[in-house]
C-alpha positions as CSV (number, residue, x, y, z in Angstrom):
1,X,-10.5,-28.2,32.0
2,X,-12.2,-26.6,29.2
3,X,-10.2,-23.3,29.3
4,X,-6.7,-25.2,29.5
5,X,-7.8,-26.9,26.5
6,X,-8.3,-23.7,24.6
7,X,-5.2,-22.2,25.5
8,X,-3.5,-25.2,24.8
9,X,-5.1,-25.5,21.2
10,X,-4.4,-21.1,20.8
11,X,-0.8,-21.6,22.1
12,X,0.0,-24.6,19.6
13,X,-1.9,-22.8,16.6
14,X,0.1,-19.9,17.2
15,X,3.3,-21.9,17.5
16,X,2.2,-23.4,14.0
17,X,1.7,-20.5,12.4
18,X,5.2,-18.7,14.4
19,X,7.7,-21.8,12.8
20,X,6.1,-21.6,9.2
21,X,6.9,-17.3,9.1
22,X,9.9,-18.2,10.6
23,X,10.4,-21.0,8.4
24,X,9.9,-19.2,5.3
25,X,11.8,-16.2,6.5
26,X,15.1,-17.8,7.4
27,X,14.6,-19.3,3.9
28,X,14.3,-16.8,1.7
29,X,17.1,-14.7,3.8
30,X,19.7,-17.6,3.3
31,X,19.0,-18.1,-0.4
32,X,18.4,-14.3,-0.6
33,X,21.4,-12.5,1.1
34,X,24.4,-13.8,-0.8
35,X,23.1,-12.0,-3.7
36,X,22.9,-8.6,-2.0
37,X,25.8,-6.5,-2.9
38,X,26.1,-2.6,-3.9
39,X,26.1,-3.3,-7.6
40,X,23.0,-5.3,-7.2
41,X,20.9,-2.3,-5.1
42,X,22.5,0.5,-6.9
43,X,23.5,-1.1,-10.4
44,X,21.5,-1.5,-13.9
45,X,19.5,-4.5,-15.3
46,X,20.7,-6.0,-18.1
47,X,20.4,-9.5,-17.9
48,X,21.8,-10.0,-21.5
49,X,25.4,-8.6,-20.7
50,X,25.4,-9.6,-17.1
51,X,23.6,-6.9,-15.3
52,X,21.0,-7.5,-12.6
53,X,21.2,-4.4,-11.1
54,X,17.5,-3.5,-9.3
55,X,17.9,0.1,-9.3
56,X,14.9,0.7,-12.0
57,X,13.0,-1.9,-10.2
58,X,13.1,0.8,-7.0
59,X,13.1,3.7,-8.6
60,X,10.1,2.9,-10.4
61,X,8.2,1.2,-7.1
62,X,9.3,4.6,-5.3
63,X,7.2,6.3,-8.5
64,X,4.6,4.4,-8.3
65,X,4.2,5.0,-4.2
66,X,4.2,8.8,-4.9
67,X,1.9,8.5,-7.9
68,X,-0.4,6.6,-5.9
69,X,-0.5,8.5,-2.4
70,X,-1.0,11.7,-4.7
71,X,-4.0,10.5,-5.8
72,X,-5.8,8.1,-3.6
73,X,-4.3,9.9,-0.5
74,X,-6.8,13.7,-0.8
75,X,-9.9,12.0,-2.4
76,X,-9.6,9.2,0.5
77,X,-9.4,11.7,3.5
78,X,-12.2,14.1,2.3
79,X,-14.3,11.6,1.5
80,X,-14.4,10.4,4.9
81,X,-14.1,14.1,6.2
82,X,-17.4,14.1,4.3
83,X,-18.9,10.8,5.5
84,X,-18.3,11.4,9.0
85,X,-18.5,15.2,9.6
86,X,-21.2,16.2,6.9
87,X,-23.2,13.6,5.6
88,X,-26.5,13.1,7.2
89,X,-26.5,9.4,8.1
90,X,-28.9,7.9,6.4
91,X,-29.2,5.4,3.4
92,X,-26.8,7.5,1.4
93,X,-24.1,6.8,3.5
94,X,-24.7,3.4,4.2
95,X,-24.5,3.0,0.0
96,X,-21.5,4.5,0.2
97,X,-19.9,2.6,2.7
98,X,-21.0,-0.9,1.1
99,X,-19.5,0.3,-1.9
100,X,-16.2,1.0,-0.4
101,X,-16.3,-2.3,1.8
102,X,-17.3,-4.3,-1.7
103,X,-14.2,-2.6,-2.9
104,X,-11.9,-3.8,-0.7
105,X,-12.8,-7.1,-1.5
106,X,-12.2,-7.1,-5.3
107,X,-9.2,-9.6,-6.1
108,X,-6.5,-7.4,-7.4
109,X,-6.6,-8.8,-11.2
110,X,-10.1,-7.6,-11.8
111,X,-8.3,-4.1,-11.0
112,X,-5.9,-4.9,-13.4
113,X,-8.2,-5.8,-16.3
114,X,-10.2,-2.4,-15.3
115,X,-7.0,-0.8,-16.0
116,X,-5.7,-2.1,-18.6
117,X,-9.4,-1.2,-20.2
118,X,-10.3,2.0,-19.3
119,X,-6.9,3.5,-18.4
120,X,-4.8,2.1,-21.3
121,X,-6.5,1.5,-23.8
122,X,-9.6,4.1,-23.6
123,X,-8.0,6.8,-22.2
124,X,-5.1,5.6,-24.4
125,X,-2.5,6.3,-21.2
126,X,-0.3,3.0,-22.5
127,X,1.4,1.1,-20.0
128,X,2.6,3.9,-17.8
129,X,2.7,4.9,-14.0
130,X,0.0,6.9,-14.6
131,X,-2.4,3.8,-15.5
132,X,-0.9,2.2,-13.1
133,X,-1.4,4.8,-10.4
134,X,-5.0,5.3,-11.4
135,X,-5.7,1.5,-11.2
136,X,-3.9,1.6,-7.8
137,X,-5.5,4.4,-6.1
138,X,-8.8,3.0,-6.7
139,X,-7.7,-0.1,-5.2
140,X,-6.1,1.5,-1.7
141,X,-8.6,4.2,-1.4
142,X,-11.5,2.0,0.2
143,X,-8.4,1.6,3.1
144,X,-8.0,5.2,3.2
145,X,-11.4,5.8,3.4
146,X,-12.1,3.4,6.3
147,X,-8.9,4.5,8.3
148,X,-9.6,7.8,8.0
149,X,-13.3,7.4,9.0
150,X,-11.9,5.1,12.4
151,X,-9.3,8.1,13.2
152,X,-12.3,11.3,12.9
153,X,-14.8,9.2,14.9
154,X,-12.1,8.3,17.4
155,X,-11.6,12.1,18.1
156,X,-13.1,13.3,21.8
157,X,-16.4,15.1,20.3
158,X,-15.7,17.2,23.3
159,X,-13.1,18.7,20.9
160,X,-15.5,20.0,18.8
161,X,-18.1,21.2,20.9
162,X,-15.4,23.3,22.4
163,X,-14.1,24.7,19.4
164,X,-17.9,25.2,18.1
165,X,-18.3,27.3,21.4
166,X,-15.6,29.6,20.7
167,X,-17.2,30.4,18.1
168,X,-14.6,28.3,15.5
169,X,-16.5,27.4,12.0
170,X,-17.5,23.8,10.9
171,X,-15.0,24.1,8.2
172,X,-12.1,25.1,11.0
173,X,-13.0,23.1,13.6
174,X,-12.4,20.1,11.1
175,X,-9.4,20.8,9.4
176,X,-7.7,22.8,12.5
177,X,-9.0,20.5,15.7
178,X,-10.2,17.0,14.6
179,X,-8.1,16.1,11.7
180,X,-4.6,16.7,13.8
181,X,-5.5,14.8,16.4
182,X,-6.1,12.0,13.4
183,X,-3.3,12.0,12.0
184,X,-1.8,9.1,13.6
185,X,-5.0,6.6,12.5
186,X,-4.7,8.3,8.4
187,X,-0.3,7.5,9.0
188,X,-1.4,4.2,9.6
189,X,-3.7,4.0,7.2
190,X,-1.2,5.6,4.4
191,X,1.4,3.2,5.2
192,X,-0.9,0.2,5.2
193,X,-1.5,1.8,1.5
194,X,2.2,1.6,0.8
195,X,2.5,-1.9,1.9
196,X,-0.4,-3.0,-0.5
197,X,1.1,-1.2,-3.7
198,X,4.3,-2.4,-2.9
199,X,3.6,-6.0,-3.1
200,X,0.8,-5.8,-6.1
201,X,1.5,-7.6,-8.9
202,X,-1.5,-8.1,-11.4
203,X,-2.9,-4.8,-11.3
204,X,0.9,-3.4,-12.4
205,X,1.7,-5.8,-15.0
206,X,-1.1,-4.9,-16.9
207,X,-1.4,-1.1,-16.4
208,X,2.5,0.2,-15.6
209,X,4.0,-2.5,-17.8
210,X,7.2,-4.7,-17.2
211,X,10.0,-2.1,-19.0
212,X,13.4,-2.0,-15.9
213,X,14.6,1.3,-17.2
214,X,14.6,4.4,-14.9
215,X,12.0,7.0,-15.5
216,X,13.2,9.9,-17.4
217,X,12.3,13.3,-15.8
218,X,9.7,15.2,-17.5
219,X,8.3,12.0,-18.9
220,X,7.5,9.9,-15.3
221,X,3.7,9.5,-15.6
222,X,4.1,8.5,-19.1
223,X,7.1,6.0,-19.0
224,X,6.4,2.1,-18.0
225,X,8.6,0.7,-15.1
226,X,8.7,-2.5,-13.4
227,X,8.3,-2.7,-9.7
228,X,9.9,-5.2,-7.1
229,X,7.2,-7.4,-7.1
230,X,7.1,-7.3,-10.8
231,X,10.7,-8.4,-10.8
232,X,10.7,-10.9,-8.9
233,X,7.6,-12.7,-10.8
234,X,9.4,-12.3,-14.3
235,X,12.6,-13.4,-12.7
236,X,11.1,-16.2,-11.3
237,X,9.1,-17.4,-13.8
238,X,10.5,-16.3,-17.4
239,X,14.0,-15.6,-17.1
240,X,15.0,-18.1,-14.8
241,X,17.2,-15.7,-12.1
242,X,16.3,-17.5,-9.3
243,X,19.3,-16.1,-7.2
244,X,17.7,-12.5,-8.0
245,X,14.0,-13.3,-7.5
246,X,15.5,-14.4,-3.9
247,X,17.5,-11.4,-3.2
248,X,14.7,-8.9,-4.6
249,X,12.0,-11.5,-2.0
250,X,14.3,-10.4,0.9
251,X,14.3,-6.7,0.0
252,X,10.4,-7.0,-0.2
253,X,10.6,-8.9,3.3
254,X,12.8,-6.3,4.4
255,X,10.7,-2.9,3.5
256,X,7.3,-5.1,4.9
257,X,8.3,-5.3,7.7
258,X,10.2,-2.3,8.4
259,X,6.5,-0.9,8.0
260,X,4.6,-3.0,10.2
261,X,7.4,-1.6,12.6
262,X,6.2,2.0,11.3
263,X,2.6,1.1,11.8
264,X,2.9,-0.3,15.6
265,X,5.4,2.7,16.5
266,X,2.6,5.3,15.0
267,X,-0.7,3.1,17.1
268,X,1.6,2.7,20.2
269,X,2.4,6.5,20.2
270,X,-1.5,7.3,19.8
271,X,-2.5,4.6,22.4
272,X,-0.4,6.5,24.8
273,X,-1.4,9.9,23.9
């Protein structure tokens, strides 16, 4: 009697939580998807002559993905090439690994105050994507650190004992054995990444600013966009384009979970392997 009781609570939990997703996706979809049209993907923003275009608002997320990945993605994985292949573990690495965990638990606008301090304004880098990659990278690379450090230690060590015995280096056996059989735990934990700097919105507004133009070429890391999620606050809330702000939440809904598709594809295909 006691177990039917706690599959009965589970299944109706579940249920719960099932018709409020649902809920809220068939309702930003309805009010969302009559605004989607090819001038409002592919066209300008300029609200004051009629434009709503979302074009800068992707090309400048898109900017600030490859901005971000640049940086956070290397320092994350040899980091945790470090911790886990070289480090001795001791209370060093246990520092280090409370100090990425503590990290990871740092609300997103205390990132974005960081920023806006030390990026902007010290380094005087303005509100540009380079503050805001900066700010970002610090704030996905406790996840890359942590992903990476699951995917090494869930390599067979009979991998590299073998390639130790055949007389392979430390330095190849790691970058040549282990980290390809990895790579499907760092994709996931790359794409997780993109998902998290996709829908950040304190740490952007105040380190890559709020400006909807396209980033000139030669000037990217220098030149303030505004991202999705940026849009659709500021349409929201100050100019009033609620038809937008749904359109742009559907696109949002749209990329997040094209990527949770990504991520299960990617753990499915290394569960099998």
């Amino acid at each position: 009697m006691r177990d039917r009781i706690i599959i009965i609570l589970v299944f109706m939990l579940s249920a719960v939580s099932a018709v409020f997703l649902m809920r809220m996706i068939f309702w930003i979809i309805s009010k969302g998807l009559p605004g989607l049209s090819l001038d409002f993907l592919a066209g300008e923003y300029d609200p004051y002559n009629g434009k709503t275009g979302i074009l800068p608002m992707i090309a400048g997320t898109l900017v600030l993905i490859l901005s971000t990945l640049a940086v956070a993605v290397p320092v994350g994985i040899f980091a945790a090439v470090y911790l886990t292949e070289y480090a001795r573990q001791g209370f060093g690495v246990r520092v280090i690994r409370l100090a990425t965990e503590s990290l990871a638990g740092i609300p997103s606008i205390i990132y974005g105050l960081f920023g806006y301090i030390f990026f902007k304004n010290i380094l005087g880098l303005g509100f540009s994507v380079a503050s805001g990659a900066l700010t970002l990278s610090i704030m996905v690379l406790p996840l890359v650190v942590r992903t990476t450090e699951e995917a090494l230690k869930s390599v067979d060590p009979g991998y590299r004992e073998a390639s130790l015995a055949l007389g392979a280096s430390k330095v190849y056996t790691v970058f040549r054995v282990v980290l390809p059989c990895a790579v499907p735990g760092i994709l996931t934990g790359i794409i997780l990444s993109i998902g998290r700097v996709i829908g950040e919105t304190a740490a952007v507004i105040f380190t890559a600013g709020t400006v909807p133009k396209i980033p000139r070429l030669g000037r990217v890391l220098s030149s303030s966009v505004r991202t999705l999620s940026v849009h659709l606050y500021l349409a929201a809330m100050e100019e009033a384009d609620f038809e937008g702000a749904y359109s742009t939440a559907a696109i949002l809904m749209a990329v997040t979970a094209l990527l949770n598709l990504i991520v299960r594809m990617i753990t499915r295909r290394a569960v099998n392997k």
